[in-house]
C-alpha positions in Angstrom: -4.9 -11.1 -0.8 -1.1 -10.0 -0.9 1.2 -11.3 2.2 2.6 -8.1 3.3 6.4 -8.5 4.3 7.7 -5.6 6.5 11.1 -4.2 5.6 13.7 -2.7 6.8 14.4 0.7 4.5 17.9 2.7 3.6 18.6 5.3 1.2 19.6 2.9 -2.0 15.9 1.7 -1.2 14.5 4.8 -1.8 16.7 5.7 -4.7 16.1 2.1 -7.0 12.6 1.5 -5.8 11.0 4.8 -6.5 12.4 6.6 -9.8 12.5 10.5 -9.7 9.6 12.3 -9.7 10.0 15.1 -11.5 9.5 17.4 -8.5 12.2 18.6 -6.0 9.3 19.3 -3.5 5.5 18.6 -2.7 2.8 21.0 -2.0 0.7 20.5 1.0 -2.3 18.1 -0.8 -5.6 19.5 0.3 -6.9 16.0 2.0 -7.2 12.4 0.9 -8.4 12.3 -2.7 -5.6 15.2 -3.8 -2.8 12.2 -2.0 -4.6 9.5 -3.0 -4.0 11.1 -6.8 -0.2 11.6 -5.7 0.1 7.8 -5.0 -1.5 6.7 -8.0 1.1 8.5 -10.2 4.1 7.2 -8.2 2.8 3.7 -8.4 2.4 4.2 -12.2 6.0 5.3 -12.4 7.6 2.8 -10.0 5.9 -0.2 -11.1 4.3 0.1 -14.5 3.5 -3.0 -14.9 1.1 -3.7 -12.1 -2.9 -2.1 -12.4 -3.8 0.3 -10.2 -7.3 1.2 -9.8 -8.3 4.4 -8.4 -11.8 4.3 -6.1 -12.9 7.4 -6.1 -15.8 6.4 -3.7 -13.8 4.2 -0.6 -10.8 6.5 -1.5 -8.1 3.5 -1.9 -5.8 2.4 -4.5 -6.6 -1.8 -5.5 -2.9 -2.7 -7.0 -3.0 -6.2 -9.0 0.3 -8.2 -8.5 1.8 -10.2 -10.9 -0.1 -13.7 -9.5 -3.6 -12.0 -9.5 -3.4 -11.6 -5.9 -4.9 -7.5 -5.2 -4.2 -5.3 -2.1 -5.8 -1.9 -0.9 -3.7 0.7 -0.1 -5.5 4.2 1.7 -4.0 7.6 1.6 -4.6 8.2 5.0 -1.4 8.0 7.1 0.6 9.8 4.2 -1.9 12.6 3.9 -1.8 13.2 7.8 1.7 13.3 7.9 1.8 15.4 4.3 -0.3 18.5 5.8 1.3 18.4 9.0 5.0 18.8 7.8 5.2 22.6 6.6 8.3 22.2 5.0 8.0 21.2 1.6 11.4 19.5 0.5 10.7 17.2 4.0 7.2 16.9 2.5 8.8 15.2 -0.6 11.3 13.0 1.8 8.0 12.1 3.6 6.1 11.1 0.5 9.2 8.9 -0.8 10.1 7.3 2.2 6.3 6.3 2.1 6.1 5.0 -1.4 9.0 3.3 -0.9 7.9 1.2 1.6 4.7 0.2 -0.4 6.4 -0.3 -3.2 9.1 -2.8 -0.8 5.8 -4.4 1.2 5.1 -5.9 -2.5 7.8 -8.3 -2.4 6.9 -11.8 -1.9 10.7 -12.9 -2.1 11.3 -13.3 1.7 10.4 -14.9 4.7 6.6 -15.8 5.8 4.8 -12.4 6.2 5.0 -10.5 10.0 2.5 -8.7 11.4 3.3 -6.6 14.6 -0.1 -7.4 16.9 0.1 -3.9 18.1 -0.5 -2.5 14.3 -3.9 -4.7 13.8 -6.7 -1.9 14.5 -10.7 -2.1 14.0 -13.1 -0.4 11.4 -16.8 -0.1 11.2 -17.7 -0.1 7.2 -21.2 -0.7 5.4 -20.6 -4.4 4.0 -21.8 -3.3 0.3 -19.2 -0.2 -0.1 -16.6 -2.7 1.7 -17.4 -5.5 -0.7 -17.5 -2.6 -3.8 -14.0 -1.5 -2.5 -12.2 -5.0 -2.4 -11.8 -7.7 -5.0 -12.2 -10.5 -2.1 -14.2 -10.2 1.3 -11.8 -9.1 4.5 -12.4 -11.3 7.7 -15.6 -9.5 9.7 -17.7 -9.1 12.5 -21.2 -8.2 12.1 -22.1 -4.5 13.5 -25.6 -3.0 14.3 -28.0 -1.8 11.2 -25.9 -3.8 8.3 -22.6 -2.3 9.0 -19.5 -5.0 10.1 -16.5 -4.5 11.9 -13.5 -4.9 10.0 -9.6 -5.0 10.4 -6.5 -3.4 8.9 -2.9 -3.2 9.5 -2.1 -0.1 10.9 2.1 0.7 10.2 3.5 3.8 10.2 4.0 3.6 6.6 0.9 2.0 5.3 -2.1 0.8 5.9 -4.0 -2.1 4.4 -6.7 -4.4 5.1 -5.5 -7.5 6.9 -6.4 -10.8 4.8 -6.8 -14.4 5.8 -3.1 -14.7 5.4 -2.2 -12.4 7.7 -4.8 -14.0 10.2 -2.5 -17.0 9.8 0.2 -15.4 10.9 -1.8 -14.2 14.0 -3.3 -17.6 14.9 -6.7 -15.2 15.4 -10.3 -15.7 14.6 -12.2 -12.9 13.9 -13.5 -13.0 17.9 -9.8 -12.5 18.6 -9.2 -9.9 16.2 -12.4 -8.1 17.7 -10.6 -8.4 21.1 -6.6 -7.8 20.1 -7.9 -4.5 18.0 -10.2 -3.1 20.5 -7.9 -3.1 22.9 -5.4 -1.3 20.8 -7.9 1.2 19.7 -8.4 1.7 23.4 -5.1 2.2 24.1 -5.4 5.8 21.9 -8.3 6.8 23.8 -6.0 9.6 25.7 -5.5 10.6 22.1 -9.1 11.6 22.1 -10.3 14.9 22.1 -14.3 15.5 23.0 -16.0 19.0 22.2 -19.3 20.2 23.0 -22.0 22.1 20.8 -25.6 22.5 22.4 -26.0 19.1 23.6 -24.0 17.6 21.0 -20.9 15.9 21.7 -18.1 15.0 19.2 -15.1 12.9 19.3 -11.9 13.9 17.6 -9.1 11.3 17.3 -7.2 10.8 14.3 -9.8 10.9 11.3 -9.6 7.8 10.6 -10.8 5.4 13.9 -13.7 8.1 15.0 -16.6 5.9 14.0 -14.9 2.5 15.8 -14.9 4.2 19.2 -18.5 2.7 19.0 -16.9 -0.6 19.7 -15.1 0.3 22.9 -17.8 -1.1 25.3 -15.9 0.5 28.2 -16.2 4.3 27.1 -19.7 4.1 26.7 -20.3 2.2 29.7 -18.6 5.4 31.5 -20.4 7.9 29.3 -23.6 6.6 29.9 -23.6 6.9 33.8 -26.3 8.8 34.9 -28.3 9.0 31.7 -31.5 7.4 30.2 -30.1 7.3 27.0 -27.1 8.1 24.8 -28.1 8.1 20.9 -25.4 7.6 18.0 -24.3 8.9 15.0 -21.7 7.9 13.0 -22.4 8.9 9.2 -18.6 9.1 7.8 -15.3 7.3 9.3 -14.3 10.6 11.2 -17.5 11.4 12.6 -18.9 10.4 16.1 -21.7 12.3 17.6 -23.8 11.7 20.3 -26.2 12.8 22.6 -27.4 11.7 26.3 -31.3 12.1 27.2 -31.8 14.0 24.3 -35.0 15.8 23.6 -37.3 14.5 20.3 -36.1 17.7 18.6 -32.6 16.8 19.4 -32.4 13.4 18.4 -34.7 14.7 14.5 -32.0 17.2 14.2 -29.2 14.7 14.9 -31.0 12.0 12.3 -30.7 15.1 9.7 -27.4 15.6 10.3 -26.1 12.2 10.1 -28.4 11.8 6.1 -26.8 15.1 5.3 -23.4 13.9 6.0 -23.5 10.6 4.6 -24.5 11.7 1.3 -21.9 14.0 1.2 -18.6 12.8 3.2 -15.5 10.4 1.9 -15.5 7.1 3.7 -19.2 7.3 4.3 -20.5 4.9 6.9 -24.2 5.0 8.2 -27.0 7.5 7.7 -28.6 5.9 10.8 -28.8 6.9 14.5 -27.6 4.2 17.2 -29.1 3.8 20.9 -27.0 2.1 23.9 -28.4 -0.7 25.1 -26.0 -1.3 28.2 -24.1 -4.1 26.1 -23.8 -2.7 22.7 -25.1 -0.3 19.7 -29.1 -0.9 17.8 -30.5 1.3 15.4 -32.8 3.7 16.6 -36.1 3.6 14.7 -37.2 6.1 13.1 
């Protein structure tokens, strides 16, 4: 996988590494895929002479560098900041700025690759859509019901998977990546938002780390307190729902929630239901 280098960006970076576009302003994309589109034609025109290969089902962009070696870029972190800004000549600054630094992260030419610690941030992904998704297996953790913990690098300006070169740079094994990105996921926990529906809860954070907050022992540790049970379910990468002591009519309409939504959602994760043990996450049988 590519060594990502990060780079310090000016304006004659943004003018000689991303060519005009055509467009003195950028509508507001209507989520992921519509960015993820927006990307791929920027890429095209910057750099025509590396592939780009669109998955339409993991939502990323695989770019082929000149030595064979692939990265994954997501759409994530521009679309966010695309639909939040309302002005749309900022929009287009946005989007540049953002290209720009992908485009920059692709040189190879300077020192050993840097990777800020504070950036490196957990996923929970089924192995097979993972493996689908990327040309070479990330580092990984195993996770409950088939699923694996995973790792990207989390900067303001992109996001990729982190790669056994970058784990060289952080002198971690995947046991210290579990610990140095849990910890940083906790550290957004006062990000989180928690709403209630029946005797449903739901977690909103950022769309994008919902479904790890199942790896951050210590929430459920205080959730559970005073309950028999807390039951699971995270079908898609934004969604986390759960319910405590939940009756059998609860927990069937929960199970046919989670199918329903991990047929149909982006970034789909498990169609399974997970139980607290005290110490982690099983599947709940059926």
């Amino acid at each position: 996988m590519i060594r990502l280098r990060l780079c310090t960006l000016v304006a004659a970076v943004f003018l000689t590494l991303l060519p005009a576009s055509g467009q003195t302003d950028i509508a507001i994309p209507s989520g992921p895929r519509e960015t993820l589109g927006l990307m791929q034609d920027a890429m095209t025109r910057a750099a025509p002479d590396l592939p780009v290969t669109l998955d339409e089902t993991d939502l990323s962009l695989a770019v082929t560098l000149p030595g064979g070696e692939t990265t994954t870029l997501y759409p994530d972190n521009l679309d966010m900041a695309l639909r939040a800004e309302p002005d749309a000549t900022r929009r287009q600054e946005i989007f540049d700025r953002h290209m720009a630094a992908v485009i920059a992260s692709f040189d190879e030419t300077g020192a050993e690759s840097e990777v800020d610690p504070a950036s490196v941030m957990p996923v929970i992904r089924d192995r097979l859509r993972l493996a689908a998704a990327l040309p070479e297996e990330p580092p990984l953790l195993p996770f409950a019901g088939g699923l694996i913990q995973y790792w990207v690098v989390d900067q303001p300006e992109w996001t990729a998977s982190l790669d056994k070169d970058m784990m060289k740079v952080l002198a971690l094994d995947p046991d210290g990546l579990a610990s140095l990105s849990q910890s940083n996921l906790a550290a957004r926990l006062k990000e989180m938002t928690i709403s209630q529906t029946g005797p449903y809860y739901q977690v909103r954070l950022d769309g994008y780390y919902e479904s790890s907050l199942l790896l951050i022992s210590a929430l459920w540790e205080e959730r559970a307190k005073g309950h028999q049970s807390l039951i699971a379910a995270i079908p898609t990468r934004d969604t986390l729902i759960w319910i405590a002591d939940g009756s059998p009519d609860d927990i069937a309409a929960l199970r046919g929630l989670a199918g329903t939504s991990w047929e149909s959602g982006a970034y789909a994760v498990s169609p399974d239901l997970f139980s607290w043990t005290g110490e982690g996450w099983v599947v709940l049988a059926e």
